[in-house]
N, C-alpha and C positions, 0 to 999 in steps of 0.2 A: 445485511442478513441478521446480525444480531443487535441493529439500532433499541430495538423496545425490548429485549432480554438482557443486553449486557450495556448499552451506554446509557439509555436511561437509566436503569437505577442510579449507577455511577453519575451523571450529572446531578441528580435529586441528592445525591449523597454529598456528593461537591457544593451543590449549594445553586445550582443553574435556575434560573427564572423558566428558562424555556429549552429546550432541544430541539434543533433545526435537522431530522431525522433524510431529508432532502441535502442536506450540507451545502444550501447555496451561500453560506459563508464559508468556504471549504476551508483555509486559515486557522478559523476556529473550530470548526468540527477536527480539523486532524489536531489540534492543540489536545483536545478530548482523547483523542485516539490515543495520544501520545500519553496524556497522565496515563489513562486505564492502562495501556499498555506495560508502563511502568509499577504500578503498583500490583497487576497480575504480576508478571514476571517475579517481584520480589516474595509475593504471595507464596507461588511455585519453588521460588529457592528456599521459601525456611521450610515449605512441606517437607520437600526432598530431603534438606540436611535434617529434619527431627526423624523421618522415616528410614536415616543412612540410606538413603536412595539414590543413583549417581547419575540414572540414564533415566531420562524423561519419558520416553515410552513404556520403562516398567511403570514408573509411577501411576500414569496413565493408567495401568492396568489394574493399579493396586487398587486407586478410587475410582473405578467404573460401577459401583454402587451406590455413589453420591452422584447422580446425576444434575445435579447443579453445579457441584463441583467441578465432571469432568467436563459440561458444554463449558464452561469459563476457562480451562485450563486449555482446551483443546482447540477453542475459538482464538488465543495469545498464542498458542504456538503455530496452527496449519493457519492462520488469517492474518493475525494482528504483525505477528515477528516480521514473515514473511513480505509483510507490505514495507514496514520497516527498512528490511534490506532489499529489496526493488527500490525504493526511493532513492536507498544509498549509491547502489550500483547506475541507477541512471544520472547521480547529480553528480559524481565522477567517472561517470564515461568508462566503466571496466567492463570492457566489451566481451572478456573471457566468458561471462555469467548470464551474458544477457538473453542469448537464446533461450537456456536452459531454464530463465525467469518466466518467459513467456509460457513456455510448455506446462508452467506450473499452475499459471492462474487460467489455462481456458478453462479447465473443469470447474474452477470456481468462477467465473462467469457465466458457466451454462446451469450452475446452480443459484445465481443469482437472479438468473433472468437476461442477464447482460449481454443479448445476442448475439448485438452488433460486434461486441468486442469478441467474442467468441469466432466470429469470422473473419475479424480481421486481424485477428491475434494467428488462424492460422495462415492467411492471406500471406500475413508480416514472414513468417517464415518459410514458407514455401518460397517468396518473392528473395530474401537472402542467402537462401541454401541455394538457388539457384544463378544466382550471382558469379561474374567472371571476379574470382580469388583477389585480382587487383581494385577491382572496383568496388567490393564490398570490402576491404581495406580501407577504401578512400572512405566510403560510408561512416564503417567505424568509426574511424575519428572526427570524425565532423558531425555524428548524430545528435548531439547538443552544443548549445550556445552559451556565453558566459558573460554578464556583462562586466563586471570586475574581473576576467579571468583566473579569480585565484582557487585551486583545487575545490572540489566541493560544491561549486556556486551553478554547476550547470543544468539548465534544462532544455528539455526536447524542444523540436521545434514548433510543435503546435502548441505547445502552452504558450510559448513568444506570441504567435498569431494570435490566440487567445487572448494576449494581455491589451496587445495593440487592437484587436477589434472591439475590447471591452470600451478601451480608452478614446478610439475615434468615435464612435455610436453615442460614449456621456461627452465628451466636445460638440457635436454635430446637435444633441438636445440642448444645449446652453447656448447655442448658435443662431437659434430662431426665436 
């Protein structure tokens, strides 16, 4: 959603030859995600400390007049952060959070365009609220994989499918 208003400039600014707005390097496009992400954020923190402002949604409120300012402040906080800590809670398995994660990104899926996930995000819970209390226990803890398993390291299990169908398809090409 905000590829050609908030990451290109920021790659042109970084210094990028190109921006793969598609993110079939996806690696590198979240590398991007990650500076902008960091460099809004700090942006927002000295606003707030010059403005003595303490709560991010006054501030919000203050610059609703600078409309470049607040899409960029507003895109770090309800977009950027939140993808942020989705990443986190799925790479350590804190299952506490997880529903409540979903709930949060269908609306922005169906503001994306992202249909698919839109229905399967509510599929996804429907399918675990309905779940016998033991078995979606077992779920829980087993919803990612690790291959070093040390804290932090884990992913779901379709990005594994993922990695291993990338990896059989470029073997099977070098095969013939």
């Amino acid at each position: 959603m905000y590829g050609i208003t908030i990451l290109k400039p920021f790659a042109d600014i970084l210094g990028f030859s190109s921006l793969d707005l598609e993110a079939n390097n996806f690696h590198y496009a979240e590398d991007l995600l990650q500076m902008v992400t960091i460099g809004i954020m700090q942006w927002i923190k000295q606003c707030m400390t010059k403005m003595q402002i303490e709560n991010c949604t006054t501030w919000l409120h203050e610059i609703r007049s600078n409309k470049q300012a607040y899409e960029l402040a507003y895109a770090c906080i309800y977009y950027f952060i939140p993808y942020w800590y989705t990443r986190s809670v799925i790479k350590f398995n804190v299952t506490i959070d997880f529903d409540e994660i979903w709930r949060w990104w269908i609306h922005l899926f169906i503001a994306a365009g992202k249909h698919n996930y839109s229905v399967l995000s509510i599929r996804y819970l429907w399918i675990v609220r309905s779940m016998n209390p033991e078995i979606r226990e077992i779920y829980d803890s087993n919803r990612i994989m690790s291959f070093s398993g040390e804290p932090g390291t884990g992913i779901p299990y379709d990005a594994f499918n993922e990695i291993v169908s990338i990896r059989f398809r470029f073997s099977l090409k070098f095969r013939n």
